[in-house]
C-alpha positions as CSV (number, residue, x, y, z in Angstrom):
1,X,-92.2,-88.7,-86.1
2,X,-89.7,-86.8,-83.6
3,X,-91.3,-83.1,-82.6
4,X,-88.3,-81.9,-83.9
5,X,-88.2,-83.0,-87.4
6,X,-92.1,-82.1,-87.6
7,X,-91.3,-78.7,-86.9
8,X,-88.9,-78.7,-90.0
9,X,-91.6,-80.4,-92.4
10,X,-93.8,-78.0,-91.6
11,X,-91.5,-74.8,-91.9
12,X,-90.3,-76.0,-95.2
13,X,-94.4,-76.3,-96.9
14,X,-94.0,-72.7,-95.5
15,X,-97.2,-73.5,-93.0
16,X,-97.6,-71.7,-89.4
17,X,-97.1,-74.1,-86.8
18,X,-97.1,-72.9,-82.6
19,X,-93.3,-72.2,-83.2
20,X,-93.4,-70.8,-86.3
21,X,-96.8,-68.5,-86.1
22,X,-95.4,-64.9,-85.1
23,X,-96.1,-63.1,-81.9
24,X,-96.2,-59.8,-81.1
25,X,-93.6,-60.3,-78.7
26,X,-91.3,-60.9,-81.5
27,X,-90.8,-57.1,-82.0
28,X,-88.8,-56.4,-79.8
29,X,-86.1,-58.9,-80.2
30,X,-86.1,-58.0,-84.3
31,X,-86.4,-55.1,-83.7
32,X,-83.1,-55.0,-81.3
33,X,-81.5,-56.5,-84.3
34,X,-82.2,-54.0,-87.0
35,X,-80.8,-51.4,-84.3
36,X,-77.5,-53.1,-84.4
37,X,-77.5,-54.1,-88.0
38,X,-78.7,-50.4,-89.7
39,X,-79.6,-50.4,-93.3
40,X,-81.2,-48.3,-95.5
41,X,-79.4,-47.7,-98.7
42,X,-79.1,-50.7,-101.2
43,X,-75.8,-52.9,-100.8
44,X,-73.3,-52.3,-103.6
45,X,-72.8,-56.2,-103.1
46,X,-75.7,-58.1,-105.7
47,X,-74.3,-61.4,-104.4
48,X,-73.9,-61.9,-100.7
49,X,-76.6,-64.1,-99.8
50,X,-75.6,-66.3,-102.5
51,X,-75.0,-70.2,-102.2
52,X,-72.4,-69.9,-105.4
53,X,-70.4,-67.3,-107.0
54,X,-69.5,-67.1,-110.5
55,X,-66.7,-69.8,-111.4
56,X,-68.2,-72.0,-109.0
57,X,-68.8,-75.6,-110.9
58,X,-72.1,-75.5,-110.2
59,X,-72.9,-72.0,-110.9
60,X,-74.1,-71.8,-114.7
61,X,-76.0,-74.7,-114.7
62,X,-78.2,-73.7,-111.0
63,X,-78.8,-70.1,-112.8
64,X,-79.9,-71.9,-115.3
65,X,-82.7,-73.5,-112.9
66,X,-83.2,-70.2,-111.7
67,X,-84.0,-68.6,-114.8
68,X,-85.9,-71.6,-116.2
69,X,-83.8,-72.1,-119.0
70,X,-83.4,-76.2,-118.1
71,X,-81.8,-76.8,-121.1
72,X,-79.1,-74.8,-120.3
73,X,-79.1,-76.2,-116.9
74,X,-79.0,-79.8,-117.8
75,X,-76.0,-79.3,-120.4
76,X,-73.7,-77.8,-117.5
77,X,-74.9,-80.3,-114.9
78,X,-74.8,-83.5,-116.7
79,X,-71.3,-83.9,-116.9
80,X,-70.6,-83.6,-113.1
81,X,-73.6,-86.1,-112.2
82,X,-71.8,-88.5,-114.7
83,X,-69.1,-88.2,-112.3
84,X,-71.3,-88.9,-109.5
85,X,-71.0,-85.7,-108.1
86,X,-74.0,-85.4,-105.0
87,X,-75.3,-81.9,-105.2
88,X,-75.2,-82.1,-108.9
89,X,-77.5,-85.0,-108.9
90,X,-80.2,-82.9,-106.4
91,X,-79.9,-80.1,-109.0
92,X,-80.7,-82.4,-112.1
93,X,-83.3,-84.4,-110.7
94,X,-84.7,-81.2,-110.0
95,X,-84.3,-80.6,-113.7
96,X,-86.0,-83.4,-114.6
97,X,-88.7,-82.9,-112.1
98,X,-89.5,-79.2,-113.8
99,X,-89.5,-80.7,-117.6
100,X,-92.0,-82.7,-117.9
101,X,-89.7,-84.9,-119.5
102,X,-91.7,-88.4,-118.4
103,X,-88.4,-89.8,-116.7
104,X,-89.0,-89.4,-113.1
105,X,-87.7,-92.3,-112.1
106,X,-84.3,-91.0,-113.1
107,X,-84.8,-88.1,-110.7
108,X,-85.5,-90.9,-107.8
109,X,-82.5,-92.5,-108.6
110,X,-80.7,-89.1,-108.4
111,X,-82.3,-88.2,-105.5
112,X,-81.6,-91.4,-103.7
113,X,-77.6,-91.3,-104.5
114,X,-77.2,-87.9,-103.2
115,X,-79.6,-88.2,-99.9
116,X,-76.7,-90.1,-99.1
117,X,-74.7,-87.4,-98.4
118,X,-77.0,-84.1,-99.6
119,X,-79.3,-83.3,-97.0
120,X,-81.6,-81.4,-99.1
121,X,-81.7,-84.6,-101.5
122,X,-82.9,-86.6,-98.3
123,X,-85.7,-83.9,-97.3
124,X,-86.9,-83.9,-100.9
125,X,-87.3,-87.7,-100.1
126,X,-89.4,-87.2,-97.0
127,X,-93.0,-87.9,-96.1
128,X,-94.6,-84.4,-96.5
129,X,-92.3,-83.4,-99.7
130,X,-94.7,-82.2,-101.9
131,X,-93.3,-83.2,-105.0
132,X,-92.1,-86.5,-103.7
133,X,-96.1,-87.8,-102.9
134,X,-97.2,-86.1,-106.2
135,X,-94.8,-88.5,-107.8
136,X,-93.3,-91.4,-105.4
137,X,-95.9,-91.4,-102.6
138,X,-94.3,-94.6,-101.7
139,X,-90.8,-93.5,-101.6
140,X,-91.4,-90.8,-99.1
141,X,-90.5,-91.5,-95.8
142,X,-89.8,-89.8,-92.2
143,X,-86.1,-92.0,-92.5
144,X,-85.0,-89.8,-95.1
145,X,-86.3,-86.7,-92.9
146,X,-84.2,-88.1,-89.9
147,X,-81.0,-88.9,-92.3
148,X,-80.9,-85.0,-93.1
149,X,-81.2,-83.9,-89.8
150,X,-77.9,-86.3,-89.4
151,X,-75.9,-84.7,-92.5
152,X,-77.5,-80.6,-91.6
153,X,-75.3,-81.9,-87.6
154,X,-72.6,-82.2,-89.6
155,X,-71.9,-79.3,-91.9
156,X,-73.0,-76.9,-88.7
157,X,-69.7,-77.6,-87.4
158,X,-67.8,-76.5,-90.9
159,X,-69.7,-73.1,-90.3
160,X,-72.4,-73.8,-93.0
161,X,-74.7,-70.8,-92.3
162,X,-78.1,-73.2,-93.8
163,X,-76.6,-75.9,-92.0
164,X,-76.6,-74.3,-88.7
165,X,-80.3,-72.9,-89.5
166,X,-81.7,-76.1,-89.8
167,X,-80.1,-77.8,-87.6
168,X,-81.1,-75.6,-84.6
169,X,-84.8,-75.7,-85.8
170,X,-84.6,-80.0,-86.0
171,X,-83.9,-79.5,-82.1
172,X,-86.4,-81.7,-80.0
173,X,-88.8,-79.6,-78.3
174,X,-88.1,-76.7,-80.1
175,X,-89.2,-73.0,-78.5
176,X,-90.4,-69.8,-80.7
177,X,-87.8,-68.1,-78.9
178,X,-85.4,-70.7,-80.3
179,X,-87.2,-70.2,-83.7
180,X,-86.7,-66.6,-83.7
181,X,-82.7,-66.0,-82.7
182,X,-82.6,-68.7,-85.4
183,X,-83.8,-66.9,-88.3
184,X,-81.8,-63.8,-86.6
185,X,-78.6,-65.7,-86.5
186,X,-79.1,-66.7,-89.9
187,X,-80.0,-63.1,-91.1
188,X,-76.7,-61.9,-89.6
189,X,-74.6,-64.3,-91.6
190,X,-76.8,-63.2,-94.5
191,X,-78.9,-66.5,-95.1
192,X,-82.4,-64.5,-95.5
193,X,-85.2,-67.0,-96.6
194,X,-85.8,-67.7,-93.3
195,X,-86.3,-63.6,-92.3
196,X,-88.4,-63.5,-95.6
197,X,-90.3,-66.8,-94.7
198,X,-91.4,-65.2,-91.6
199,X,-92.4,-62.1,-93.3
200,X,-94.5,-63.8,-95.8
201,X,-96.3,-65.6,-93.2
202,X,-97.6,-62.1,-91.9
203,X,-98.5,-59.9,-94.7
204,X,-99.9,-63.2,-96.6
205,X,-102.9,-63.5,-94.3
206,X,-106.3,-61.2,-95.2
207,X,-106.0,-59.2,-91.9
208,X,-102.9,-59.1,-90.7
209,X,-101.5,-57.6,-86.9
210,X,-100.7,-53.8,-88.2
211,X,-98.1,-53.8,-85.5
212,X,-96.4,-56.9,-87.0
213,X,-97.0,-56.0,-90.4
214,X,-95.4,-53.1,-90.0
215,X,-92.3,-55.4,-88.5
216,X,-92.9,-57.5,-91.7
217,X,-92.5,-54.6,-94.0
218,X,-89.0,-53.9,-92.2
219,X,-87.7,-57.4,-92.2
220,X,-88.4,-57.6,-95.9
221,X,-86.5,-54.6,-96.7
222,X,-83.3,-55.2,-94.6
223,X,-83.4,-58.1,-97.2
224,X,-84.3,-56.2,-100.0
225,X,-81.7,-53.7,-99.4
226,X,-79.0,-56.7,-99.6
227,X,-80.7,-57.2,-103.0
228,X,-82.2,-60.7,-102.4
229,X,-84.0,-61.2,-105.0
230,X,-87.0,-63.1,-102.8
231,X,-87.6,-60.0,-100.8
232,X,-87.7,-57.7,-103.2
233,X,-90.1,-59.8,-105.0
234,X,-92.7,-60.1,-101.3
235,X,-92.8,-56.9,-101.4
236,X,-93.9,-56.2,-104.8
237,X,-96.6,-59.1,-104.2
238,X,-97.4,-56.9,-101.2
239,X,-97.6,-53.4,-103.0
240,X,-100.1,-55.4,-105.5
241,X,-102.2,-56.8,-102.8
242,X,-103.0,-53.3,-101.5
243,X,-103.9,-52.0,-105.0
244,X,-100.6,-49.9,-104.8
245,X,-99.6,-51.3,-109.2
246,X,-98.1,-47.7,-109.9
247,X,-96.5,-46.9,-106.7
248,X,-93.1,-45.1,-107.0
249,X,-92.2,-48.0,-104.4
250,X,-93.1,-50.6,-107.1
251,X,-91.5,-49.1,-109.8
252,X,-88.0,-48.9,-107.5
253,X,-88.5,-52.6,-106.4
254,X,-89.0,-53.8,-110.5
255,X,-86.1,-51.7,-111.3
256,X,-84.2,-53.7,-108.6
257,X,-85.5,-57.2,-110.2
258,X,-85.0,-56.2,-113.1
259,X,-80.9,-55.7,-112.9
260,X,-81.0,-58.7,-110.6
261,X,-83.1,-61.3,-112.7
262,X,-86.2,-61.4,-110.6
263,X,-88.5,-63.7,-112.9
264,X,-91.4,-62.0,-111.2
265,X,-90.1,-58.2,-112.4
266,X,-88.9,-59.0,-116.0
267,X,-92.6,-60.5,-115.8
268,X,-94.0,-58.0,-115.1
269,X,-91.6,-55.9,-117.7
270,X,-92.9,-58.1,-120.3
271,X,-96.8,-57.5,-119.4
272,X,-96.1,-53.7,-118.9
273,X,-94.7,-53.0,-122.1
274,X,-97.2,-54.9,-124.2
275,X,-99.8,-53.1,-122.6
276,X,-97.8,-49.7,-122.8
277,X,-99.3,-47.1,-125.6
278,X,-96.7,-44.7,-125.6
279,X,-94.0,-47.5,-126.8
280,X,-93.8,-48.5,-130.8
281,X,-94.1,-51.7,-132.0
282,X,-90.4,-52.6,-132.5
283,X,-89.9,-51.1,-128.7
284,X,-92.8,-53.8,-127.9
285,X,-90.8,-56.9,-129.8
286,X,-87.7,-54.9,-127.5
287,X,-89.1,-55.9,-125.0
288,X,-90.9,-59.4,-125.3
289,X,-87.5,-60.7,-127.3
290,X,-85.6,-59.4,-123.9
291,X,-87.3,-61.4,-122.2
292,X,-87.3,-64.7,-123.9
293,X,-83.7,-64.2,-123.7
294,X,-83.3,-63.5,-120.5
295,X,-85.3,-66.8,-119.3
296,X,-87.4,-68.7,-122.0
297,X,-90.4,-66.5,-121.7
298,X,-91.6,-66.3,-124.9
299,X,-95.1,-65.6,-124.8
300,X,-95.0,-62.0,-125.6
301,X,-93.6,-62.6,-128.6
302,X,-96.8,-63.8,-130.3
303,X,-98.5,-60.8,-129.6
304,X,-95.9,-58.2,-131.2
305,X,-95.1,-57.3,-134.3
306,X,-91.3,-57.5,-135.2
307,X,-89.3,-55.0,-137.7
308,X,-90.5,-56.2,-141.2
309,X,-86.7,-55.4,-142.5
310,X,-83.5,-57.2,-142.4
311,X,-81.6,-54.6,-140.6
312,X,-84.1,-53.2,-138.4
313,X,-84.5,-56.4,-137.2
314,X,-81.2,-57.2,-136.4
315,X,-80.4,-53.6,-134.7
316,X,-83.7,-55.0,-132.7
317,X,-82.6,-58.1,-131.7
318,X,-79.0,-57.0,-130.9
319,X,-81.0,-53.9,-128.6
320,X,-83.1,-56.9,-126.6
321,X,-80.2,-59.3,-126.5
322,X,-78.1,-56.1,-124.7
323,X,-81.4,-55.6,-122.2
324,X,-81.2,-59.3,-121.0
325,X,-77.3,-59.4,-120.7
326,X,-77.2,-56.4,-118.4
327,X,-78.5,-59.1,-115.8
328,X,-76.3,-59.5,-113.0
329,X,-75.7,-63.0,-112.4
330,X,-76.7,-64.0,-108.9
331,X,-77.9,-67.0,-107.5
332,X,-80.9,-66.8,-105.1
333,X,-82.5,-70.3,-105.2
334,X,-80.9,-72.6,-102.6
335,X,-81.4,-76.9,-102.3
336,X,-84.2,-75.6,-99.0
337,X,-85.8,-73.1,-102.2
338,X,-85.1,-74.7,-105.7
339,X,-88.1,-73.5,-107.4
340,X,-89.1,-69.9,-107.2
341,X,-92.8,-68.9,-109.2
């Protein structure tokens, strides 16, 4: 396999190779860049690092994804992969792979239309996809790797900020210098998976460098504070993994995901209520019924006890339906992130 495209394997399973693994003498150059790019105030705009807007064709149905409602997601997409529509057919097959529907030869076939012109259908076809050796371990090959590094060439030159991203990082003999104005370049134009990638892959380990920790922390909250959603949720993870459940910094970051449909934070919501003395029994129900509104999560249901009348139920429901509505609608997954935990 060319150096190049191993790099990319590698970056995408979200593992440390000698490009990717962070040095101290990255602090400088990041730092240099939040200099010039000062934020500390969250964005009035919920939806700038978005891949689609509201209206977009494909919007509905990839929030859908998002939010784990697939049946939702495979009623808005099934008509445009009917009219063999590429992207749509990544999205569905990614549907199908989520489901457990036992059809996952349809989501090969999917996948194999649109590699043809997709280039995140043709990674999902190559040799280290996980999900493509769980399921089609021969199916998987470095060709597919090799035709997306051909189609990421050629939306670079129509300005595609994910384009340009990976195609930089496919370069043969690829530097951590080159790695690291990448993920900048990309954070400028506000594509910040990369910026939280490398992040994670510091405050993940059990010791991490304090010094680049400390950079980590920063990174993550020049995302945050553009309200994407994948930042805000690293560094709730990370307030948990130092004990810090109660912080006032954690209850500002689930107040974020909250408004901006963070699975993790109306998680959360849902276990903190429940466990909450101070709140009633219908305030409970509130809260679980928001939830399973807001994406499928029904779980908390079970264990609360719903108004017992006919009104009081409805003025319930119609208080939990309100709660999951006032979710903005923004897209945070991308074809590079489809599935967020």
């Amino acid at each position: 396999m060319k150096k190049g495209l191993f790099v990319l394997l590698i970056i995408l399973i979200s593992g440390c190779s000698e490009y990717t693994e962070p040095q101290e003498s990255d602090i400088s150059v990041f730092e240099q860049f939040l200099s010039e790019n000062p934020i500390s105030t969250i964005s009035p705009s919920i939806d700038i690092a978005s891949i689609y807007q509201p209206g977009d064709s494909l919007f509905e149905g990839v929030l859908g994804i998002q939010r784990t409602q697939l049946d939702i997601a495979e009623k808005e997409l099934t008509p445009l992969v009917e009219k063999r529509h590429p992207e749509t057919m990544f999205w569905l097959a990614k549907v199908i792979y989520r489901s457990g529907i036992n059809d996952k030869y349809k989501a090969l076939k999917l996948l194999k239309s649109a590699a043809q012109s997709y280039p995140y259908a043709a990674m999902a076809l190559s040799s280290n996809d996980e999900q493509c050796q769980m399921y089609f371990p021969n199916e998987c090959s470095d060709q597919w790797t090799e035709k997306a590094q051909e189609l990421f060439a050629q939306q670079a030159k129509t300005g595609d900020v994910r384009a340009i991203y990976y195609n930089i990082i496919l370069k043969p003999d690829l530097t951590h210098e080159q790695y690291i104005n990448a993920i900048i370049k990309a954070a400028d134009n506000h594509y910040f998976y990369p910026l939280v990638e490398y992040s994670n892959n510091i405050i993940k380990v059990n010791k991490p460098d304090k010094k680049l920790e400390v950079l980590a922390i920063k990174l993550l909250n020049y995302a945050r504070f553009h309200n994407f959603v994948p930042a805000i949720d690293s560094l709730g993870s990370y307030e948990a993994k130092n004990n810090r459940f109660h912080s006032i910094e954690m209850k500002r970051l689930n107040e974020q995901g909250l408004k901006l449909g963070s699975n993790i934070s109306w998680r959360g919501y849902r276990i903190d209520s429940l466990n909450d003395e101070s709140l009633t029994e219908t305030q409970k129900y509130i809260a679980a019924k928001a939830t399973d509104l807001f994406n499928g999560d029904d779980f908390g249901i079970s264990f609360t006890h719903p108004p017992k009348e006919k009104e009081a139920l409805i003025a319930a429901n119609k208080q939990a339906k309100a709660k999951a509505d006032s979710v903005r609608k923004v897209i945070y997954i991308d074809g590079a992130h489809p599935r967020i935990f």
